[in-house]
DRENFIBA-961545 format. One line per 2 residues: number of its first residue (from 0); their letters; for each residue x negated, y negated, z of C-alpha. Coordinates in nm, 2 decimals. Layout:
<nodes>
NUM) a) X/Y/Z ~ ... .
</nodes>
This chain:
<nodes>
0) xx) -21.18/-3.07/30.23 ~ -20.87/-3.14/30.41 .
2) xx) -20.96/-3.19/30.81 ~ -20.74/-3.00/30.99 .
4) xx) -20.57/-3.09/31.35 ~ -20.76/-3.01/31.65 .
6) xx) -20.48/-2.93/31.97 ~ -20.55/-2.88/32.33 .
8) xx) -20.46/-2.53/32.48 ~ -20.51/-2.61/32.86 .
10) xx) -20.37/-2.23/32.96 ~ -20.68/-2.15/32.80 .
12) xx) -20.93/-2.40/32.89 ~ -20.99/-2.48/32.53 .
14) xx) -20.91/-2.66/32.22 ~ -20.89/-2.51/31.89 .
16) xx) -20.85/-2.60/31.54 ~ -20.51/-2.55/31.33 .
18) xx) -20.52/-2.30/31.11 ~ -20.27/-2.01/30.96 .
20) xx) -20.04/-1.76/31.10 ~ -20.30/-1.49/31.19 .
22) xx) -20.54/-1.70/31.33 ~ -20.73/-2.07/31.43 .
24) xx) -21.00/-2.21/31.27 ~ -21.23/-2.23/31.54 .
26) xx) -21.20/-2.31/31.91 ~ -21.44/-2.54/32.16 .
28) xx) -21.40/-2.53/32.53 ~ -21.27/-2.83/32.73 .
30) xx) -21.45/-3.01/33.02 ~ -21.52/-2.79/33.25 .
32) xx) -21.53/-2.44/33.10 ~ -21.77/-2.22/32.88 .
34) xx) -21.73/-1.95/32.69 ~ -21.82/-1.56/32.73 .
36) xx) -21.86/-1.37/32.44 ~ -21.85/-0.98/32.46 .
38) xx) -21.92/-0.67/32.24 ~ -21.82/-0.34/32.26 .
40) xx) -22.11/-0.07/32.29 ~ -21.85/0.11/31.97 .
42) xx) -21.55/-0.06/31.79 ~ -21.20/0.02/32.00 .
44) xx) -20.90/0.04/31.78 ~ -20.70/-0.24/31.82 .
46) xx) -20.43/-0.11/32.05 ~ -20.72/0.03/32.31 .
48) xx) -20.93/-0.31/32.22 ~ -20.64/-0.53/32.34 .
50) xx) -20.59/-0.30/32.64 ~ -20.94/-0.33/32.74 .
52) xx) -20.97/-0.69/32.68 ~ -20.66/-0.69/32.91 .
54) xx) -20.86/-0.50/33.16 ~ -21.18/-0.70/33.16 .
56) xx) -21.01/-1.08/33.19 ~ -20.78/-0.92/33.50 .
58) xx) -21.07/-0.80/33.65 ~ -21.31/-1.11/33.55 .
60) xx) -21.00/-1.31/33.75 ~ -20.92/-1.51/33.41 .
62) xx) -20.59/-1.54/33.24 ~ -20.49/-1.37/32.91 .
64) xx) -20.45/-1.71/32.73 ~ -20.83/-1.73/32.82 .
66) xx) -20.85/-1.52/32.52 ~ -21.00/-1.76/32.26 .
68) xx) -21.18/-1.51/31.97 ~ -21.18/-1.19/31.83 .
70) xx) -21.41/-1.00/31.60 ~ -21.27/-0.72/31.43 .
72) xx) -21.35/-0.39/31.18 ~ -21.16/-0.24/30.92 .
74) xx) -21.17/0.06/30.71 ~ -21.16/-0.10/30.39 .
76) xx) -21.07/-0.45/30.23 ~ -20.70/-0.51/30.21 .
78) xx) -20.44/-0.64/29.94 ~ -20.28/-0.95/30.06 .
80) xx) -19.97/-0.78/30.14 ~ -20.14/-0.49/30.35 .
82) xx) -20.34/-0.79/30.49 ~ -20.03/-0.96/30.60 .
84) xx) -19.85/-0.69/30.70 ~ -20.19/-0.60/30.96 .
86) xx) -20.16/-0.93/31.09 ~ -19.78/-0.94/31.23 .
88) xx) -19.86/-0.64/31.45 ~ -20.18/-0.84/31.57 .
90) xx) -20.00/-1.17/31.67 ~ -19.70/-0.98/31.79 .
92) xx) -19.92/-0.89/32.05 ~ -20.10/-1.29/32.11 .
94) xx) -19.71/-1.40/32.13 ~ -19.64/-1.12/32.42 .
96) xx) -19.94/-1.25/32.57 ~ -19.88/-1.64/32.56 .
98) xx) -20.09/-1.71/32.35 ~ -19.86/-1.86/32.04 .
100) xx) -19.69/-2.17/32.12 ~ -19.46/-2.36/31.92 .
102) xx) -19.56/-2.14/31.55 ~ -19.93/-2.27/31.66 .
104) xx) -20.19/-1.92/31.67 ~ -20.55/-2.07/31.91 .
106) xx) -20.73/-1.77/31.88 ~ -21.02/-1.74/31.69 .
108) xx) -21.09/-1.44/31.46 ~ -21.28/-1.24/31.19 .
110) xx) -21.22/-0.93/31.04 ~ -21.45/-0.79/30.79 .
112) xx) -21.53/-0.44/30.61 ~ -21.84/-0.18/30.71 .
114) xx) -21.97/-0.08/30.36 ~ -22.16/0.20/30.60 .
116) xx) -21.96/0.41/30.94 ~ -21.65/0.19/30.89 .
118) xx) -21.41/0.27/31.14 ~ -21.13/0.51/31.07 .
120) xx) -20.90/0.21/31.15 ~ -20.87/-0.17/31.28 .
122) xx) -21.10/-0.22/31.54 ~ -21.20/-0.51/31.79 .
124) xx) -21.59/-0.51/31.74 ~ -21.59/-0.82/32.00 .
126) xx) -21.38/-1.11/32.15 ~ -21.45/-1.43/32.33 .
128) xx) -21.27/-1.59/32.64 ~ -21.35/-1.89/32.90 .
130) xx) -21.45/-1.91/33.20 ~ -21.50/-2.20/33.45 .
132) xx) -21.80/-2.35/33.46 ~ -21.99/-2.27/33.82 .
134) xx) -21.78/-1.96/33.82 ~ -21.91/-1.59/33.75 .
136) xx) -22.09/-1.53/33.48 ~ -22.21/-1.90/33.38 .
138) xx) -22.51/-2.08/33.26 ~ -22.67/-2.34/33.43 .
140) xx) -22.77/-2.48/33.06 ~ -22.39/-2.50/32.97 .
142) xx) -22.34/-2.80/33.15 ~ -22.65/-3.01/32.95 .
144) xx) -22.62/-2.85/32.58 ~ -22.29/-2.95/32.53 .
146) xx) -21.94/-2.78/32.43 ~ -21.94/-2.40/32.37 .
148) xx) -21.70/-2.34/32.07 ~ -21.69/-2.04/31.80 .
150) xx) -21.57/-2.09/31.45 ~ -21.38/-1.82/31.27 .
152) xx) -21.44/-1.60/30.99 ~ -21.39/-1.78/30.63 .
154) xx) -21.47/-1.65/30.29 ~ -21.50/-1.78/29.94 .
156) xx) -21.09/-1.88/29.91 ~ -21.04/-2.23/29.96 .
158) xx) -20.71/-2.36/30.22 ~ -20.40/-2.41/30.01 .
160) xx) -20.53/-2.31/29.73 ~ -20.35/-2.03/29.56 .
162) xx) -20.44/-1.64/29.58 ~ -20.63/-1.55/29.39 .
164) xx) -20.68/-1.78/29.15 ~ -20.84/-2.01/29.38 .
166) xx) -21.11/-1.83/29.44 ~ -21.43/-1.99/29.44 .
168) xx) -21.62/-1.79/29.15 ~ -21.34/-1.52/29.11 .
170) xx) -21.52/-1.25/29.01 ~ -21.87/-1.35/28.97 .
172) xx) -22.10/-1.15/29.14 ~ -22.39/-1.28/28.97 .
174) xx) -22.68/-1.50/29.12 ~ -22.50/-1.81/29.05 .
176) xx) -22.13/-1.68/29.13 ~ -22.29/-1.58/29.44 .
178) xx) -22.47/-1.88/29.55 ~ -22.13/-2.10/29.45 .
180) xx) -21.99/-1.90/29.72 ~ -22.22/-1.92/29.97 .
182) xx) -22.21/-2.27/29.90 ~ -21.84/-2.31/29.97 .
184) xx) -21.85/-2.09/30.25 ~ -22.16/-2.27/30.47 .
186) xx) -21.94/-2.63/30.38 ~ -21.63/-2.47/30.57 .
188) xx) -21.81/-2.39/30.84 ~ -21.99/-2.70/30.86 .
190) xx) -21.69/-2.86/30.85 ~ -21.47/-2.67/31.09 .
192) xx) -21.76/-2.72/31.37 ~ -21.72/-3.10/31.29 .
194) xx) -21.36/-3.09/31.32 ~ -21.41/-2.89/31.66 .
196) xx) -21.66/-3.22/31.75 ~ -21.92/-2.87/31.80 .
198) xx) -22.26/-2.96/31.76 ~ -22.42/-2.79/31.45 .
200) xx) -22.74/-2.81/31.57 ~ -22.67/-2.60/31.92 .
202) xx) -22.54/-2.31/31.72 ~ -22.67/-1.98/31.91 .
204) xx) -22.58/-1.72/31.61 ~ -22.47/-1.74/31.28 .
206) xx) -22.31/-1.43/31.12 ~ -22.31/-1.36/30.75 .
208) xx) -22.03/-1.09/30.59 ~ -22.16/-1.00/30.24 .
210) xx) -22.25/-0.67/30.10 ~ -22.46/-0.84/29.82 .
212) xx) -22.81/-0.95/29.89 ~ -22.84/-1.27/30.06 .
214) xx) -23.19/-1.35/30.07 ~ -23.19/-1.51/29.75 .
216) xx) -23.01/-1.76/29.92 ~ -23.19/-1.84/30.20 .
218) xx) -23.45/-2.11/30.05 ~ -23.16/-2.27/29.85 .
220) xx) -22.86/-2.25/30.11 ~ -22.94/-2.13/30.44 .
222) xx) -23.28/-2.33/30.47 ~ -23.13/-2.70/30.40 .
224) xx) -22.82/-2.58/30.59 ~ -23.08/-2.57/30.91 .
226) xx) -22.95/-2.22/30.96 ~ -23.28/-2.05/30.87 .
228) xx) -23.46/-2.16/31.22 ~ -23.18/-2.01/31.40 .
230) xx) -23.17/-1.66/31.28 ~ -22.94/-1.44/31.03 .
232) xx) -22.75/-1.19/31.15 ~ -22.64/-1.02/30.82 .
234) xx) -22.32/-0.76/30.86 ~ -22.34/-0.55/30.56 .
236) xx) -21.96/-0.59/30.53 ~ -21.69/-0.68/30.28 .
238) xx) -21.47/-1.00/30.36 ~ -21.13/-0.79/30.47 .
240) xx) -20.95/-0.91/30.12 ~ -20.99/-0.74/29.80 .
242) xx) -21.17/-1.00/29.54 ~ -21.34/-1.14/29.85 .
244) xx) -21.72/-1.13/29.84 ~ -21.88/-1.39/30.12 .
246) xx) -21.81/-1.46/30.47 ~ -21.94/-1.64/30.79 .
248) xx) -21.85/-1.70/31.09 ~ -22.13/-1.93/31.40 .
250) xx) -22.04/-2.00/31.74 ~ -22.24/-2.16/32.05 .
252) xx) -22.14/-1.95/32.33 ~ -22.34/-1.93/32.70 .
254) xx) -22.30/-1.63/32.76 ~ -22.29/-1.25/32.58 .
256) xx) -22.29/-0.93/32.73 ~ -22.22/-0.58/32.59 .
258) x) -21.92/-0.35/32.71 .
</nodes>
């Protein structure tokens, strides 16, 4: 697995890891920051969700480039080019906001399917910003735990490889096609937090995106991952690409409140 490079964003207090057009790969705060992460008390479709995240940072006194993550719901898994064609409108609106510099996207995301009360269209579920550290809200424990950084979403399809042919276990959703992609999946986002220099063993959550049953897999994947100790938080929810079956996302974050 190809390490990707990790660039400094200092209008938004954070470094992230390169990844595509829609999105990073994960982002860690620099010296001297932390990260917030809130959740809307009900998905906002994306054009409220941004203008409410644009609300909160004014009124929380941080910048929009703070913005470092974002979480969002869709109806129903797309086709690559309805996939692609969601994504322009979402980065047209990162680029208004200063967030894309030189063809390079920071923020974080995942965006994943509702099997049950999807929304009736995209929606931000929950986003992630910085804040100074000292400043309001913080965390005393921020400053001797060590970096807080979030890793996006990934499923089962490898970088660079093509779509969808390079699916890991196209089409298997048996026991074993499902536990090759787990296995491909909890790799990734092992090594996107080592390419963020996060440390794996500080996670606070870990987020899993399937609509198969997991458990299964927690003795043989999870477990030896170190993930089990932590916690699951299981989203009964589709990756948001057709042939997709697995996702994940973890993070480390100080601070989480509810909107």
């Amino acid at each position: 697995m190809t390490m990707a490079a990790l660039h400094s964003f200092a209008p938004g207090g954070y470094h992230f890891l390169q990844g595509g057009f829609p999105y990073s790969q994960g982002v860690i705060a620099q010296a001297g920051f932390e990260i917030v992460r809130a959740r809307f008390a009900r998905p906002l479709p994306v054009a409220a969700g941004f203008a409410a995240i644009e609300a909160h940072l004014g009124a929380a006194g941080r910048p929009l480039t703070a913005l470092c993550a974002a979480e969002l719901r869709s109806p129903t898994p797309f086709t690559m080019a309805g996939f692609q064609g969601f994504n322009r409108g979402y980065v047209d609106v990162l680029e208004r906001w200063g967030l894309v510099r030189d063809g390079l996207n920071p923020v974080a995301r995942s965006n994943v399917c509702p099997r049950f009360g999807p929304p009736a269209e995209p929606s931000f579920f929950a986003f992630s910003y910085t804040v100074p550290l000292g400043g309001p809200p913080s965390s005393a424990a921020a400053s001797t735990q060590g970096s807080d950084f979030v890793v996006a979403g990934s499923g089962e399809w490898p970088e660079g490889e093509p779509f969808p042919e390079g699916i890991v276990a196209r089409g298997d959703r048996s026991a074993a096609g499902l536990a090759a992609k787990a296995r491909h999946v909890i790799d990734t986002m092992r090594a996107r937090a080592a390419g963020l220099h996060g440390d794996w063993s500080g996670l606070s959550a870990v987020q899993v995106y399937t609509v198969h049953d997991i458990h299964p897999l927690l003795p043989s994947h999870f477990a030896p991952a170190g993930l089990t100790p932590l916690g699951l938080t299981w989203h009964v929810c589709a990756p948001p690409i057709l042939e997709l079956e697995f996702e994940m996302d973890v993070r480390r974050v100080s601070v989480e409140r509810m909107l």
